[in-house]
Each structure stands twice: as C-alpha cells, then as structure tokens.
C-alpha positions, 0 to 999 in steps of 0.5 A, a space after each residue: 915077795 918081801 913083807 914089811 910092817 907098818 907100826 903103828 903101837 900107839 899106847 903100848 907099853 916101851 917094853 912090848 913095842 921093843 919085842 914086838 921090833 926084836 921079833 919082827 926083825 929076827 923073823 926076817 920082817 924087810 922093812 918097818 915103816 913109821 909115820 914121821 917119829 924120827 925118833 922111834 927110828 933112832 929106837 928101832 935102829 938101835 934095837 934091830 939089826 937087819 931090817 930097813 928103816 923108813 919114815 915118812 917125814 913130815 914136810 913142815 920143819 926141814 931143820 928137824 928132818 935133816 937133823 933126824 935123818 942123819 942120826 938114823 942113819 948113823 944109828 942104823 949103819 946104812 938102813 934108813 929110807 927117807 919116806 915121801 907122801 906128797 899131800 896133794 899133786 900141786 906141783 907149782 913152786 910152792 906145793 906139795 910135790 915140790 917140796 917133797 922134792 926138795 927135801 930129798 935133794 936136802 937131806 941127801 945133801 946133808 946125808 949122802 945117798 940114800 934110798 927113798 921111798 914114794 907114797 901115793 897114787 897121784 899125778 904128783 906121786 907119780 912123778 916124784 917117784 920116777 925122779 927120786 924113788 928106789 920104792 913106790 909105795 901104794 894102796 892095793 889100788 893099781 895106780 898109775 905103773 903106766 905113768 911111772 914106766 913112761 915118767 922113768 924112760 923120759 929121765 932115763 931112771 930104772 923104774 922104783 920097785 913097788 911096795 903095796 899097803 895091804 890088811 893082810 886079810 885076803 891076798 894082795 891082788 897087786 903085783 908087787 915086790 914087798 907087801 906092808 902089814 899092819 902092826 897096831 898091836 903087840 904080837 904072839 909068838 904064833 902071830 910071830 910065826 905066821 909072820 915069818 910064813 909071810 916073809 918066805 912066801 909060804 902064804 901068798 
C-alpha cells in the first residue's frame, strides 16, 4: 500500500513548506495531492523529484486549467495527474459531471495522455471514474465499487485503482491501493520517519 500526502501548509513559511515536499519526497511519499493551486504543483514539480503530482482543478476558467497543467507537466517530466471532484451528480448538459468530463477531454487534448484521478462517492463520481479515471479517490466511506466495476465492464475500461483519504489516526478500514495523510503543518525529522514507516507498510 502506498502513502500519499494531502498538503495543505497554509500559512507556513516558503522555506518549511519546501523541506517538508523535499522530506516527503525523499521518504518515498507516492503522491502529493493539492487543492487546485497550479502553481504550488509547478513548485513541487521543481523541488521534487519522484512523487507524482495531482491537482484537483477548479472547473470555472478552463483557459487557466489547460494553461496550468501543461506546465506542470513539463516541469514535472511526466508526474502530473489531473484531479477531478464533481460538486454534485448532475449530469445533464450543464452539470457538474459534465463538465469534469469535458475538461479531461480538454486538457488531454491540450497535454496529451495523462493520469486522472476521480473524487467523490456519488452516482456522478462513479461514472465519471469508470470513464476517464486511472485512480478513484474516497473518504473511508466504501462507496460505490459495486457500481464502478458494473460501470467499468459496460465501457470495457480496466477498473481505477482506489486511493482512501484517511486521519491517519486509526487503520484504514478500506481496501485500497494508496491511503492519503494529511500534511497541514511543517513536520519533524521523527514525524519523518514515521512517515516512511507508512510508506513501506510497516504500519498498517
């Protein structure tokens, strides 16, 4: 099982947020995952060497998106997953489903294949998981696997793997391929041990 961080240093100094990524990344941290600043991915990309890079992008202004997520790319020399979080499971011509999807087509258009990871739980999630997804992304809520293997077979598309948001505070209870910490705070040399203790599965 892999481990992955969630960053989310709001506030904390540039210098701590970069040895905090530089540490994660040494200790073999698979992904770090951010909330739609395409530009601290284009930091990480630079200041990290191995793990992968995923933003979940917001939907409003696709001209920033595509424009962003090509440089990632190119900075990141093949590291970059686009991140899709639907804000609901409308799925009419203008929901939110739809626009995620379309989005995907645009950017992979714009910056060729690329990984994609799908978050949330619902109908719409589901679906737009087993269309475009490399990585399903879920709280430790089970979801809907069911639905996606059903979803995956009718398009005759490999099942996502699943990545779990997790506190870190107990074992996740959910079978999954990579379970996502998060990182809110610069951490210890200790903390970065224990870090890489997670990574190699000693801990779970």
């Amino acid at each position: 099982m892999r481990t992955a961080a969630w960053l989310r240093l709001t506030g904390v100094p540039a210098d701590a947020a970069r040895e905090t990524w530089r540490e994660l990344d040494r200790h073999g941290c698979a992904t770090f995952y951010v909330d739609g600043d395409l530009s601290l991915c284009a930091a990480l990309a630079v200041e990290t060497t191995t793990a992968r890079i995923c933003c979940f992008v917001p939907l409003g202004r696709p001209e920033h998106v595509l424009a962003g997520a090509r440089t990632v790319a190119y900075l990141s020399t093949g590291r970059f997953t686009l991140g899709l979080r639907p804000a609901d499971d409308d799925d009419g011509a203008f929901g939110s489903v739809t626009a995620c999807a379309r989005l995907a087509e645009e950017v992979r258009a714009v910056v060729g294949p690329l990984p994609i990871t799908v978050a949330g739980t619902g109908r719409g999630s589901v679906r737009l998981a087993a269309e475009f997804a490399t990585c399903w992304q879920t709280t430790e809520v089970p979801g809907e696997p069911d639905a996606l293997a059903a979803h995956c077979a009718e398009l005759g598309q490999p099942e996502p793997e699943r990545s779990v948001v997790t506190t870190g505070a107990r074992r996740c209870a959910v079978a999954a391929d990579e379970v996502v910490l998060p990182v809110d705070r610069p951490l210890t040399g200790a903390e970065f041990l224990g870090t890489a203790g997670l990574v190699t599965g000693r801990n779970w």
